[in-house]
C-alpha distance (Angstrom), angle and dihedral (degrees) to the residues before:
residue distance angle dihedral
X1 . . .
X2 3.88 . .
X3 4.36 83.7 .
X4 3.75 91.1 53.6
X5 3.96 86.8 45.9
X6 3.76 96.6 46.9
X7 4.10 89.2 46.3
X8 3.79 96.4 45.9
X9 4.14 94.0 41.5
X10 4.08 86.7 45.8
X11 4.18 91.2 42.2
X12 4.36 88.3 46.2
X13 4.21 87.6 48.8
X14 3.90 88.0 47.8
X15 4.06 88.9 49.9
X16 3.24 98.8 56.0
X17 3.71 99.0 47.8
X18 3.96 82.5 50.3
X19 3.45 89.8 52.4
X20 4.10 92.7 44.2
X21 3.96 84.6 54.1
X22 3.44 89.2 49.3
X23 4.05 98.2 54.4
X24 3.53 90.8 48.2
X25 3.43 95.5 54.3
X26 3.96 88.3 46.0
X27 3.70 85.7 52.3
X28 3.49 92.1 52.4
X29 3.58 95.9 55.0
X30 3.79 93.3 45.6
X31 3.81 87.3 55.5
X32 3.29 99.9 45.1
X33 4.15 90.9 50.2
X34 3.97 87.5 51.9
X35 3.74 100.9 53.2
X36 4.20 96.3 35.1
X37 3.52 95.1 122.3
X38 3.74 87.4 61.7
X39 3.47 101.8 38.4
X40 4.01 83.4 54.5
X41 3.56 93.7 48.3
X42 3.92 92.8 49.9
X43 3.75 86.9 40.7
X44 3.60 84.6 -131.6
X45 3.99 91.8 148.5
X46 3.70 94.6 122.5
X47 3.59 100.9 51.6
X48 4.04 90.9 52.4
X49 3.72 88.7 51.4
X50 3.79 97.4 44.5
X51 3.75 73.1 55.4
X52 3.65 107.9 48.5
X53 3.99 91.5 45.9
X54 3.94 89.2 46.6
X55 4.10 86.9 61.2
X56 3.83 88.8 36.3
X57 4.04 87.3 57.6
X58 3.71 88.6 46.4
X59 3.75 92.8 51.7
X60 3.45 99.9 52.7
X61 4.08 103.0 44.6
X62 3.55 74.8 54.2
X63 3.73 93.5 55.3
X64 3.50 90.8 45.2
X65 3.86 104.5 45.5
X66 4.47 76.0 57.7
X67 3.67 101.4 51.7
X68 3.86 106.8 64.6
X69 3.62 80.5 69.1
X70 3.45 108.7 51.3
X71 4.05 100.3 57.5
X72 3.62 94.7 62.4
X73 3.50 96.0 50.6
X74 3.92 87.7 42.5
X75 3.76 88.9 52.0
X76 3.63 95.2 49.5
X77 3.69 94.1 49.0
X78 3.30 98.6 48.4
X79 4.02 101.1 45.1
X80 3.68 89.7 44.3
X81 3.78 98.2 77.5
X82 4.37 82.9 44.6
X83 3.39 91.6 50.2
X84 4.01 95.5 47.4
X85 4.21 88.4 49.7
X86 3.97 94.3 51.6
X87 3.80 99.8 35.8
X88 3.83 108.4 31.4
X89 3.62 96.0 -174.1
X90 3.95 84.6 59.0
X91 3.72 100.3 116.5
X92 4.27 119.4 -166.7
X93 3.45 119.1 -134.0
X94 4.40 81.5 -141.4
X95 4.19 85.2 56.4
């Protein structure tokens, strides 16, 4: 049980920095979409999306650094209940 506690506390801290990554990004779109008539004006187009793909990059090693986690426990969970039905004596550590 301590495993499963350790991999679910470590997968829930590397969610929310995903999702942190991901917010900023969204508010870096929603910024740049307010104020495009002066980022056009100042032909500052390349700066915004050296910006935008620098948050995107940041969002997605952060994605990635998550997801080794998550298929094991997605496995588990889901063969459990198959493994209960053709083995009734198969007992889950969860049960």
């Amino acid at each position: 049980m301590p495993l499963q506690t350790y991999l679910t506390s470590l997968n829930f801290s590397l969610h929310k920095k995903y999702r942190q990554a991901s917010d900023e990004r969204t508010n870096l779109l929603a910024e740049l979409i307010d104020s495009i008539k002066i980022i056009k004006f100042f032909a500052w187009e390349q700066r915004w999306l050296d910006k935008i793909d620098a948050a995107r990059a940041k969002e997605l090693k952060l994605k990635v650094q998550g997801e080794p986690h998550l298929p094991s426990e997605l496995d588990r969970s889901e063969s459990d209940p198959l493994l209960r039905t053709q083995n009734p004596s198969f007992r889950s550590s969860s049960a």
